[in-house]
C-alpha positions as a Markdown table, in Angstrom:
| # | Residue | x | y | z |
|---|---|---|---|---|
| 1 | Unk | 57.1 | -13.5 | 9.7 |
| 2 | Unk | 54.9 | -13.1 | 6.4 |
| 3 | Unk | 54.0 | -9.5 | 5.9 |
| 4 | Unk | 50.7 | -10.8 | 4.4 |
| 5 | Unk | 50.3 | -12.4 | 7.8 |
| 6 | Unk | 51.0 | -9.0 | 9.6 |
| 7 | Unk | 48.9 | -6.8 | 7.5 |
| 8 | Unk | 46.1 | -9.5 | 8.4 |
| 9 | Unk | 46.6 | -9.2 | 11.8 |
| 10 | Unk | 46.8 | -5.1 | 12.1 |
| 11 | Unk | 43.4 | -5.3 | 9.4 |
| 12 | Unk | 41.6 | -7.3 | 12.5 |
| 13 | Unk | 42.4 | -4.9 | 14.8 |
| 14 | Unk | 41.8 | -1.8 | 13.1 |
| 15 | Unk | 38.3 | -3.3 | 11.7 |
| 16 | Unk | 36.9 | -4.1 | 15.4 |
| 17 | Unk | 37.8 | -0.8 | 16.4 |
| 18 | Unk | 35.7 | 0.5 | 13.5 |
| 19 | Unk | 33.1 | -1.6 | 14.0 |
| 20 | Unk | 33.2 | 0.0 | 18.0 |
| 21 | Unk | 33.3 | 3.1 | 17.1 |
| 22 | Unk | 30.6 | 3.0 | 14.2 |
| 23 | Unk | 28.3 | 1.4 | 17.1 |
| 24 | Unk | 29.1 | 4.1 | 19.4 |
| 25 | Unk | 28.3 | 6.8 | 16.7 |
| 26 | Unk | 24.7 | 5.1 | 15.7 |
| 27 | Unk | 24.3 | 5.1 | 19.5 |
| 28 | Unk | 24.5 | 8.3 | 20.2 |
| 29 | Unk | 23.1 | 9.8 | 17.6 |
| 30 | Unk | 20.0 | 7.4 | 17.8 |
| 31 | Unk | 19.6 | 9.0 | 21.5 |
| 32 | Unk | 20.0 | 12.8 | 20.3 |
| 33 | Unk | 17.3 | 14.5 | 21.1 |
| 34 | Unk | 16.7 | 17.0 | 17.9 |
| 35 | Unk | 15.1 | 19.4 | 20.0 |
| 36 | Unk | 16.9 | 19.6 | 23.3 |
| 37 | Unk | 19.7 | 20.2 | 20.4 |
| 38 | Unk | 18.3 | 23.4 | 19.3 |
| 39 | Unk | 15.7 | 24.7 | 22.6 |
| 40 | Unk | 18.7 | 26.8 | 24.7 |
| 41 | Unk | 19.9 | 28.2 | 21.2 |
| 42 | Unk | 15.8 | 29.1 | 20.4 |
| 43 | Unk | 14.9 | 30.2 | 24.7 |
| 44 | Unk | 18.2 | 32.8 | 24.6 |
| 45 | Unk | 16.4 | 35.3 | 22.7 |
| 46 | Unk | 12.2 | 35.7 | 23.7 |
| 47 | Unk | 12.0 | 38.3 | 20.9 |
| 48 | Unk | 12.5 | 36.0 | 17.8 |
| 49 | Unk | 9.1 | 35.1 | 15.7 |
| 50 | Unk | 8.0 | 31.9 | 14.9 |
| 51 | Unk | 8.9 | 32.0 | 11.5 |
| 52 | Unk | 12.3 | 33.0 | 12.6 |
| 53 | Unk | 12.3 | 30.3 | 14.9 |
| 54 | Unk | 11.6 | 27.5 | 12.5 |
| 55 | Unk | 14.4 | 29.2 | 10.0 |
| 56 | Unk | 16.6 | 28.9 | 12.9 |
| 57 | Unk | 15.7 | 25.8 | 13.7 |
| 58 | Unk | 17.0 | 24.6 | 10.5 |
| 59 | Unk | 19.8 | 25.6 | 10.0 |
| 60 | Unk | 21.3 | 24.7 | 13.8 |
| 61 | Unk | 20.0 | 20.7 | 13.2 |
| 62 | Unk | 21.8 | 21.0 | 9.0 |
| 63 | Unk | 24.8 | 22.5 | 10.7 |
| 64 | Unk | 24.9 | 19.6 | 13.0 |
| 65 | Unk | 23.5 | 17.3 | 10.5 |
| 66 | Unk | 20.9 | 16.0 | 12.4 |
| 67 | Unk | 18.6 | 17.1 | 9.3 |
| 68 | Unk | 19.9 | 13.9 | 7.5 |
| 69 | Unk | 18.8 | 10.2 | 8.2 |
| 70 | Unk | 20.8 | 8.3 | 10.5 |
| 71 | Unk | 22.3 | 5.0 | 8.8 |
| 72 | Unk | 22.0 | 4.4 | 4.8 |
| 73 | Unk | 18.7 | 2.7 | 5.4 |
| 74 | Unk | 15.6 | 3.9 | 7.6 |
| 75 | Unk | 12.0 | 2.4 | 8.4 |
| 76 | Unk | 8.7 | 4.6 | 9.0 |
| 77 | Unk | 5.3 | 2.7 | 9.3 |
| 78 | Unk | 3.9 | 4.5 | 6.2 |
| 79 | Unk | 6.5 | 4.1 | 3.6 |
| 80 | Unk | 8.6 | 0.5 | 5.2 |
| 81 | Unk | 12.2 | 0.4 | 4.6 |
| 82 | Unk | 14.1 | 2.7 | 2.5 |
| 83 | Unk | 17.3 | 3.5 | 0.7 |
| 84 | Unk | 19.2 | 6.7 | 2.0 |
| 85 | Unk | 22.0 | 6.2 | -0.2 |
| 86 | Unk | 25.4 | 8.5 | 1.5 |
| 87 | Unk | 23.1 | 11.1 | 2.3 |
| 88 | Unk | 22.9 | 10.1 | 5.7 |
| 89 | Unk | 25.0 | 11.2 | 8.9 |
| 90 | Unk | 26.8 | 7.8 | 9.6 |
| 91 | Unk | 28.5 | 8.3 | 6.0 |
| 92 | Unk | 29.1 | 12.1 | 6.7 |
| 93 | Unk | 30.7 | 11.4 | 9.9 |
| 94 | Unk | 32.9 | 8.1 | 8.0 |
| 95 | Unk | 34.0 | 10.0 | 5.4 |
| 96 | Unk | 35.0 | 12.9 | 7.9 |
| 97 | Unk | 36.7 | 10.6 | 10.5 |
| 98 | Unk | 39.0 | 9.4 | 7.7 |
| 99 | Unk | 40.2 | 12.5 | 7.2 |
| 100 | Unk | 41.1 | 13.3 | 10.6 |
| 101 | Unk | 38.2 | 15.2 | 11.3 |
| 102 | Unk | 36.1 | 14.5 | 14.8 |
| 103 | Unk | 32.7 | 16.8 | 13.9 |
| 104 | Unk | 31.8 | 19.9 | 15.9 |
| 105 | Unk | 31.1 | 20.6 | 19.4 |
| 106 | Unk | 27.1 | 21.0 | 19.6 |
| 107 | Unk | 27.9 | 23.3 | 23.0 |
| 108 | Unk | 30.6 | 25.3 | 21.7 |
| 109 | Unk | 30.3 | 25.0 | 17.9 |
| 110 | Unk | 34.4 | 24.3 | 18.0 |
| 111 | Unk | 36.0 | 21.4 | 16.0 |
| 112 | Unk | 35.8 | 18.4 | 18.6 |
| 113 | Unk | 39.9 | 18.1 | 17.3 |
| 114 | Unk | 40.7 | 21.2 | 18.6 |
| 115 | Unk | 39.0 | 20.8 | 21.9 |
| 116 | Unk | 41.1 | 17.3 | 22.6 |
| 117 | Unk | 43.9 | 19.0 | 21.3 |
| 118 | Unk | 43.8 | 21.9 | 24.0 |
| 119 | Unk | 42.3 | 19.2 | 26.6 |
| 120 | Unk | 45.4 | 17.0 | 26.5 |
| 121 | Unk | 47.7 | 19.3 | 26.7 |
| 122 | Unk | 47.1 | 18.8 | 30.5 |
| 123 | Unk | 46.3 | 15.3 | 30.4 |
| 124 | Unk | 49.2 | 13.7 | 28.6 |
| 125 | Unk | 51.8 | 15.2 | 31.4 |
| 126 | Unk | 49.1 | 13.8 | 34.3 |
| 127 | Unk | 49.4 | 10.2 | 32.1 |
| 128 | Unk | 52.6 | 10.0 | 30.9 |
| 129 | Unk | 54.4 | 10.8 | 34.5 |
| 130 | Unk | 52.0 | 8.5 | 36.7 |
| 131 | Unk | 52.5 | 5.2 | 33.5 |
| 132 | Unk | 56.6 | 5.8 | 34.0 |
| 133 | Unk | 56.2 | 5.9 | 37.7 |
| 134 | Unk | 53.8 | 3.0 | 37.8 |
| 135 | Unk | 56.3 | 1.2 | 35.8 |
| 136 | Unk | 59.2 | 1.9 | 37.6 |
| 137 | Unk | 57.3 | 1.4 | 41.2 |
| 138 | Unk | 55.8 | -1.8 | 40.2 |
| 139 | Unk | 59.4 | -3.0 | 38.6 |
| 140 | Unk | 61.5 | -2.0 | 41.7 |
| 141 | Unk | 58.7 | -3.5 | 44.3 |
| 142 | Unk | 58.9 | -7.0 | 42.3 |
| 143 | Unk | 62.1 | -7.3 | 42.0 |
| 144 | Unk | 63.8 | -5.6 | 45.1 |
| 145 | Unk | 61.8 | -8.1 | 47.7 |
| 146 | Unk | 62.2 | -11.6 | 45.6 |
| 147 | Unk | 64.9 | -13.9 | 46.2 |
| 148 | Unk | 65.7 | -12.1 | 49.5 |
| 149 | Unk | 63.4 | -10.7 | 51.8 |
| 150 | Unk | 60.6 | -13.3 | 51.7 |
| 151 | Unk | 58.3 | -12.1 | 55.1 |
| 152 | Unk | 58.6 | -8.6 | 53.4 |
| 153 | Unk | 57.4 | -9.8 | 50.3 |
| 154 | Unk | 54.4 | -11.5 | 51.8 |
| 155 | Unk | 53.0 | -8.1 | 53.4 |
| 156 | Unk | 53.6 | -6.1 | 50.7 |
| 157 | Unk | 51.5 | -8.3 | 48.4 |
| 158 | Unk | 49.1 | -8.4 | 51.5 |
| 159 | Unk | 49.2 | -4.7 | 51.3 |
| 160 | Unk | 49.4 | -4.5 | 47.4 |
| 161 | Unk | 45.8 | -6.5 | 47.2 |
| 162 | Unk | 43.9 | -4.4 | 49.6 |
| 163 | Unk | 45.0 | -1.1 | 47.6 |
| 164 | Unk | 43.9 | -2.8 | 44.1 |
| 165 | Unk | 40.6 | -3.5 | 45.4 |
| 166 | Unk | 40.1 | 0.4 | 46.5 |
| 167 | Unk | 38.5 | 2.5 | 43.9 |
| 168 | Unk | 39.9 | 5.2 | 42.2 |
| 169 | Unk | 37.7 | 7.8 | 43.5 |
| 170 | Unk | 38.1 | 6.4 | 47.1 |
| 171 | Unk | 41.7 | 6.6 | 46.9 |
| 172 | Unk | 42.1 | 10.0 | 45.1 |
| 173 | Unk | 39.4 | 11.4 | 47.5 |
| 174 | Unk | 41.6 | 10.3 | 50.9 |
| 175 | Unk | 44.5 | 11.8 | 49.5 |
| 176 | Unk | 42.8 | 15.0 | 49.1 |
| 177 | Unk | 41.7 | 14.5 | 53.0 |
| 178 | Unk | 45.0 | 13.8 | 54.3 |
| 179 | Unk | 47.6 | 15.3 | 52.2 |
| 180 | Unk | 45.3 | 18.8 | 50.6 |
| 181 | Unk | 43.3 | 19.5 | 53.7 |
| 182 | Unk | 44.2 | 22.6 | 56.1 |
| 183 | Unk | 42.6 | 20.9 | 59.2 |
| 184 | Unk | 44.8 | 18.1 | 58.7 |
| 185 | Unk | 48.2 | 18.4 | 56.3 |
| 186 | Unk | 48.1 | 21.4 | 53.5 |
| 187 | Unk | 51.0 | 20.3 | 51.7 |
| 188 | Unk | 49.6 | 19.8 | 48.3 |
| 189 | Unk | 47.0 | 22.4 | 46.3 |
| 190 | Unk | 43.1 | 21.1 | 46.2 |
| 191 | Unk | 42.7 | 21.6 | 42.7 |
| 192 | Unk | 43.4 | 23.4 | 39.6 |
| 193 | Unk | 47.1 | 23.4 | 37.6 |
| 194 | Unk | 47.9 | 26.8 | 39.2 |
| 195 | Unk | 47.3 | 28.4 | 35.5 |
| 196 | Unk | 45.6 | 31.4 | 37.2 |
| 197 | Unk | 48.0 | 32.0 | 39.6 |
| 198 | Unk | 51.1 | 34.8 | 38.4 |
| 199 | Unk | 53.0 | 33.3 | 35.1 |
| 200 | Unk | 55.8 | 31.3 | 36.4 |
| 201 | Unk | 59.5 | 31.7 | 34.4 |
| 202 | Unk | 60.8 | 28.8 | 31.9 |
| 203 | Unk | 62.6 | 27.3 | 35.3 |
| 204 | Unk | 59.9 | 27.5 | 37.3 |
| 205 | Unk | 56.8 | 26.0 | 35.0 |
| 206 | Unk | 57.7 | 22.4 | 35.5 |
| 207 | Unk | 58.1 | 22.7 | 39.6 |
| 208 | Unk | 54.6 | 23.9 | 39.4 |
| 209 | Unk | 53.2 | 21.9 | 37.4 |
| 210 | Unk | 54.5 | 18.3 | 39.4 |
| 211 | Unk | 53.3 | 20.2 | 42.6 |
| 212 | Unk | 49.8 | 20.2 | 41.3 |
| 213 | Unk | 50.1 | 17.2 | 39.8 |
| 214 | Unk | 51.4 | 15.1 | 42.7 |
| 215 | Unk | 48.2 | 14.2 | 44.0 |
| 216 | Unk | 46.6 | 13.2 | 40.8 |
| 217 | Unk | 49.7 | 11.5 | 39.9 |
| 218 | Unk | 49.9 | 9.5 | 43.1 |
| 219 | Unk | 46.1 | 8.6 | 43.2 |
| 220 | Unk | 46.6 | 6.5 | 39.5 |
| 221 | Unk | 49.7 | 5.3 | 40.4 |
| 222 | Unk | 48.7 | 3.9 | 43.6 |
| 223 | Unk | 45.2 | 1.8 | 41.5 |
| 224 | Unk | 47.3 | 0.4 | 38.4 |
| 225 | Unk | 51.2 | -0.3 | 40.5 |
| 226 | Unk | 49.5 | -2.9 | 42.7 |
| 227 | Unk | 48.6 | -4.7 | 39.5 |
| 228 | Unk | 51.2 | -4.8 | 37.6 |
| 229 | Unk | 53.5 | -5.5 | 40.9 |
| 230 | Unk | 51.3 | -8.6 | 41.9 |
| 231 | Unk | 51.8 | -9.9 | 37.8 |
| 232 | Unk | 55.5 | -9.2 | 38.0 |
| 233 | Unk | 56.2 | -10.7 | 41.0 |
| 234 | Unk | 53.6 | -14.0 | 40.4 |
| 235 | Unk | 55.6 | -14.3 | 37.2 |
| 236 | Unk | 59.5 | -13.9 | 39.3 |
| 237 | Unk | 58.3 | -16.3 | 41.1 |
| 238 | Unk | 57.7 | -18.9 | 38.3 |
| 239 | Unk | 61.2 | -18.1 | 36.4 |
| 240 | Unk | 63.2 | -18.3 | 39.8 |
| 241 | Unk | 62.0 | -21.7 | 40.2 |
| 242 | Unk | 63.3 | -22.3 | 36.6 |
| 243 | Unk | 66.2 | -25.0 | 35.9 |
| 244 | Unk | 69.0 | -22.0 | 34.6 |
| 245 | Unk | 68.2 | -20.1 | 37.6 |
| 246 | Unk | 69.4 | -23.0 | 40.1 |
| 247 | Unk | 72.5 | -23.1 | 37.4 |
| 248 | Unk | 73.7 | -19.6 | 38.1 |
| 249 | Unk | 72.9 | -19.8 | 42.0 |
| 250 | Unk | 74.9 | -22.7 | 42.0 |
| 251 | Unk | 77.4 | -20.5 | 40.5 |
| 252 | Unk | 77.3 | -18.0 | 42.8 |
| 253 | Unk | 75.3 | -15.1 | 41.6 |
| 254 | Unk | 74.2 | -13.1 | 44.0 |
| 255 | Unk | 70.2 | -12.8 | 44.7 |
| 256 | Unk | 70.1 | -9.2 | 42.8 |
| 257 | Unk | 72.0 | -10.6 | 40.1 |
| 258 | Unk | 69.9 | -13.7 | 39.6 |
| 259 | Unk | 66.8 | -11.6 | 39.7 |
| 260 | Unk | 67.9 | -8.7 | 37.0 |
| 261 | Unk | 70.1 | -10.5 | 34.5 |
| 262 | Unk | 68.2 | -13.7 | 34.3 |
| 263 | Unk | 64.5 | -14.3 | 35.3 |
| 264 | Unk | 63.2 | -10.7 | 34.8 |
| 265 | Unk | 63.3 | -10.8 | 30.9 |
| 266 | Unk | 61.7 | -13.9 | 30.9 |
| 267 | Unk | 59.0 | -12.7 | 33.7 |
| 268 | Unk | 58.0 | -10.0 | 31.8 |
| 269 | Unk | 56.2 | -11.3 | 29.1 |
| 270 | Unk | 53.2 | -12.1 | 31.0 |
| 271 | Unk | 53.4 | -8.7 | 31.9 |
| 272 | Unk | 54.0 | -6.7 | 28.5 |
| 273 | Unk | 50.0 | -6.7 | 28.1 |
| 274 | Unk | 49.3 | -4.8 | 31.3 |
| 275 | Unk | 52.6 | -2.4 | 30.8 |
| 276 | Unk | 50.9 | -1.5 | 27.3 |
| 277 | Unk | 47.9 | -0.7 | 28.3 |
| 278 | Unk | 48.3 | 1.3 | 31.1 |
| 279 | Unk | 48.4 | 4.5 | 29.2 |
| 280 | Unk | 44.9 | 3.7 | 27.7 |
| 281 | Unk | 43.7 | 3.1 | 31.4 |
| 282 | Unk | 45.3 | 5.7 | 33.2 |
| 283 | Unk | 43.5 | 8.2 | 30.3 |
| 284 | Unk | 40.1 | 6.6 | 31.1 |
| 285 | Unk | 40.9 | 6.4 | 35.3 |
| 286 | Unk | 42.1 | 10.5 | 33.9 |
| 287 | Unk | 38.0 | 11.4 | 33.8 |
| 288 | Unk | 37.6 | 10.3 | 37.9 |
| 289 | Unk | 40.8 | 12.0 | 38.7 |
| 290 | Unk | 40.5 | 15.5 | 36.6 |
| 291 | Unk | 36.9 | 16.1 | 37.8 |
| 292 | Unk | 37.8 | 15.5 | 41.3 |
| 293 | Unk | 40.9 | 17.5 | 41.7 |
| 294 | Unk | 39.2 | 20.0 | 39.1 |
| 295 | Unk | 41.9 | 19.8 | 36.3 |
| 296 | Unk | 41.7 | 21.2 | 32.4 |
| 297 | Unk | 42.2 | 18.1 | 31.0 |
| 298 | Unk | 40.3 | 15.5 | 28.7 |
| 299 | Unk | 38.4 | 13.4 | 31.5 |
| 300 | Unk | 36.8 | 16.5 | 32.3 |
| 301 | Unk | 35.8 | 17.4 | 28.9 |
| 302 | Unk | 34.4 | 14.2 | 28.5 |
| 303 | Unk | 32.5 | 14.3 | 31.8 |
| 304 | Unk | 31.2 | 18.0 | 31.0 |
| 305 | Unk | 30.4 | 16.6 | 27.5 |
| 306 | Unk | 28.4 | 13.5 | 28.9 |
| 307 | Unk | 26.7 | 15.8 | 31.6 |
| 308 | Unk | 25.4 | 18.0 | 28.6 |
| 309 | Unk | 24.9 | 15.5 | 25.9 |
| 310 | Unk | 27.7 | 17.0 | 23.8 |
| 311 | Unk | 27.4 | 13.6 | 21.7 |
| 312 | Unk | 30.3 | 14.7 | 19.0 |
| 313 | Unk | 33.0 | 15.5 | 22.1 |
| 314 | Unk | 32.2 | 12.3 | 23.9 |
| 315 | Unk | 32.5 | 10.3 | 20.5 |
| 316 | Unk | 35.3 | 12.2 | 19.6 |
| 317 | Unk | 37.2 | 11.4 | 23.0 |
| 318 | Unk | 36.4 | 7.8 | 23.2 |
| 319 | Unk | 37.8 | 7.1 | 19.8 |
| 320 | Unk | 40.9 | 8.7 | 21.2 |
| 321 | Unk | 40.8 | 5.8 | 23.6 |
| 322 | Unk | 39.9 | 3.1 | 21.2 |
| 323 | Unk | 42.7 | 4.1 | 18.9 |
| 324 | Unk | 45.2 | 4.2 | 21.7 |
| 325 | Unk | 44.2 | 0.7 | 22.9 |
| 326 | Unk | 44.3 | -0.8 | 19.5 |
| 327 | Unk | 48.2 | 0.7 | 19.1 |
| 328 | Unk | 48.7 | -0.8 | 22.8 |
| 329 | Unk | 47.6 | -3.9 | 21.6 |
| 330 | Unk | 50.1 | -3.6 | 18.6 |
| 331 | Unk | 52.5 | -2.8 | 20.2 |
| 332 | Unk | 52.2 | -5.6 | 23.2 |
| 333 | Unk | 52.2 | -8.2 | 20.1 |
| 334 | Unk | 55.5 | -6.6 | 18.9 |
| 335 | Unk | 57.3 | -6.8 | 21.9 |
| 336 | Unk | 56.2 | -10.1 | 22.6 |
| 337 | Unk | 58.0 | -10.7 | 19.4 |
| 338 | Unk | 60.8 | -8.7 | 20.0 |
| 339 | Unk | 60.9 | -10.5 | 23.6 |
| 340 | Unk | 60.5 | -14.1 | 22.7 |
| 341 | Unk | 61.4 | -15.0 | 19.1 |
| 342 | Unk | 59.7 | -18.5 | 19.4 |
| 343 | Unk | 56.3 | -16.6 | 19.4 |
| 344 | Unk | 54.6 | -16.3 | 16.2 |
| 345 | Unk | 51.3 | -14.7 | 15.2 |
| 346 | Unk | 48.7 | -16.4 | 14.0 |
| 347 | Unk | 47.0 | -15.9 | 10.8 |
């Protein structure tokens, strides 16, 4: 492969996800209200003047830079359309996002970096642990009941289709019933990470943790398994059909064999898309989840952020997610690659 070719390819990618977030930025700060902005700063104190007020005024919308013109051109019915030149917040916030900086909380005042920083913390262990175990479920479910156990296979895929089409809200909610609920089975905490509770020793952190965790962990799990499951085992199906795997049943390989040393390589390449991208969706499915079982983690930043029009958080989080869906994507072409040498990219 051409390394002009590849640099091509990564340049496409990396320019749509500019262009996404640079429409999500003009978006949201078309909709900020200037005012809302600036009235809970101006209402906490009764006793400031009006001359203070405007002064004030001021300088919260400059340090926010909602005192600048939006794109590098504006209209007004008196004057038509005019130049802004890089004086303008889209060009501020370009020049800032390229190097590494995400703006400034308009609740908090804190950098937007730090808050995702401290926020995923608690999400990347929620994500990480249900991806690997919807990876490993969905692997072991396709493989352990094809080639062998065929009336098995056909209710689990029965089963497997009526769980995808539950949301993840209705699923994470009727775990809370059953499985959090002291009428019923109080085996798992409600909510929270247990970070308020008395500081746990080095060898007890992580048991606490994947307690709390286990309901949040199994709600994503059980939405994104069934899919990757149904893909995986759609795609078994297909290779075990194949001319080389009648060659080594006719040799005698046993069903297990067959399954793991011949057809599963070749069965997942429809599924190396969906494997690299579940991180990116479990972080998005993370915003349901976190609110629900009231966790400190990103989804509920972003919900908190979206509730109170923290614009900066919201655009700082979802570029979080555009950035991790544009390396999924990268990295699902590269194991394609890796997978199947006959696969090429395109120019």
């Amino acid at each position: 492969m051409k390394a002009p070719t590849v640099w091509r390819y990564v340049g496409r990618n990396l320019v749509t996800a500019w262009l996404v977030l640079s429409g999500l930025f003009l978006l949201t700060r078309g909709i900020t209200d200037a005012s809302s902005y600036v009235q809970t700063a101006l209402e906490a104190d009764s006793r400031i003047q009006i001359a203070e007020r405007e002064q004030l005024t001021r300088q919260l919308l400059h340090r926010a830079g909602l005192d600048l013109p939006l794109f590098y051109v504006s209209f007004d019915a008196a004057h038509g359309w005019q130049w802004q030149g890089s004086a303008n917040q889209y060009h501020v916030w370009a020049a800032s996002l390229l190097q590494g900086q995400l703006g400034t909380s308009y609740r908090s005042g804190a950098p937007v970096s730090t808050l995702l920083l401290e926020a995923l913390r608690y999400t990347l262990p929620l994500t990480v642990l249900a991806a690997l175990l919807s990876a490993v479920v969905s692997v072991g479910l396709a493989t352990g009941v094809n080639g062998r156990y065929p009336a098995i296979r056909t209710t689990l895929l029965s089963l497997l289709h009526v769980v995808q089409a539950a949301p993840l809200f209705l699923v994470a909610t009727g775990l809370l019933m059953l499985f959090a609920n002291p009428d019923f089975l109080a085996w798992f905490p409600a909510f929270g990470l247990g970070v308020e509770e008395d500081p746990a020793t080095w060898w007890q952190a992580p048991g606490r943790l994947l307690y709390y965790l286990a309901l949040p962990v199994c709600s994503l799990v059980l939405v994104s398994a069934p899919a990757l499951t149904i893909q995986l085992d759609a795609a078994l199906q297909r290779e075990l059909r194949q001319p080389y795997v009648v060659t080594a049943r006719a040799k005698g390989a046993a069903p297990g064999r067959v399954v793991w040393r011949h057809a599963l390589r070749n069965a997942l390449l429809p599924t190396i898309t969906l494997l690299t991208e579940l991180l990116p969706n479990l972080v998005a499915g993370a915003v349901v989840v976190e609110v629900l079982f009231a966790l400190p983690g990103m989804g509920r930043l972003l919900a908190e952020a979206a509730a109170t029009q923290d614009y900066p958080v919201l655009l700082g989080g979802v570029t979080l997610v555009v950035v991790a869906r544009v390396l999924a994507q990268l990295l699902a072409d590269a194991l394609y690659l890796l997978t199947d040498p006959r696969i090429r990219l395109q120019a």
